[in-house]
C-alpha positions in Angstrom: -94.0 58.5 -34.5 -93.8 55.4 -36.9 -94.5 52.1 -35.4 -91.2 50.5 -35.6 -89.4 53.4 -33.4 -91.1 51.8 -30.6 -89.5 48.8 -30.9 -86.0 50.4 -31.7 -82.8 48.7 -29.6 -81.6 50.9 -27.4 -78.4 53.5 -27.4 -75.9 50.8 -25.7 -73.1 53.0 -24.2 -69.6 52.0 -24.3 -67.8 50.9 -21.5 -65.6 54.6 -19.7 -62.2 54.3 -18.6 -63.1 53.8 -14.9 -65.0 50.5 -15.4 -61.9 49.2 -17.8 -59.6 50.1 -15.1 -61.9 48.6 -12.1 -62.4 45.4 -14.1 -58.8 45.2 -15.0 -58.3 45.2 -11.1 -60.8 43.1 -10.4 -59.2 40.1 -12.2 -55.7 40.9 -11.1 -57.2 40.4 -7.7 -59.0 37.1 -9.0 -56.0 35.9 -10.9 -54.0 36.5 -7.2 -56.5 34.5 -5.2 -56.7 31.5 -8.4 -52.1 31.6 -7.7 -52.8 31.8 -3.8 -55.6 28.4 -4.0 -53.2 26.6 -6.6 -50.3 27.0 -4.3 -52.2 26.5 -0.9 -53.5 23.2 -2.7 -49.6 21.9 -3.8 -47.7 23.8 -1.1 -49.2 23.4 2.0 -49.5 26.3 4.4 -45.7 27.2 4.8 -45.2 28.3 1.4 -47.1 31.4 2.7 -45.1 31.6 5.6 -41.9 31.7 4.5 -43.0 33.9 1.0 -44.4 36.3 3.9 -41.3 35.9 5.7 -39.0 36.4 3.0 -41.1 39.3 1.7 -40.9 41.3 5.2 -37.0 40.8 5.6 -36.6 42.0 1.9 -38.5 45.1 2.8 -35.4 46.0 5.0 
C-alpha cells in the first residue's frame, strides 16, 4: 500500500431518489410555513379563518 492511498478522499455517494424526494418535501413544507408567517404578519388572524372557511365549504 503506497503512502498517499492513506490519505485518499473518500468515495462520496450520490444523493438516491428518496432523499431528492424527502428534501423536495421538506421545503414545500418550509416554503408553506415562510406564505403562512408572511400572511399571519400582513393579514392578521382572519385571513386563516375565512381561507379555512372557504376551503371546507368548497370541499362540499
Amino acid at each position: 500500500m503506497h503512502a498517499d492511498d492513506a490519505r485518499a478522499p473518500r468515495d462520496f455517494r450520490q444523493p438516491s431518489a428518496a432523499r431528492a424526494v424527502a428534501l423536495l418535501l421538506g421545503g414545500l413544507a418550509l416554503m408553506l410555513v415562510a406564505a403562512g408567517v408572511v400572511l399571519w404578519s400582513t393579514r392578521g388572524a382572519a385571513i386563516f379563518t375565512d381561507m379555512l372557511s372557504a376551503a371546507v365549504a368548497w370541499c362540499f
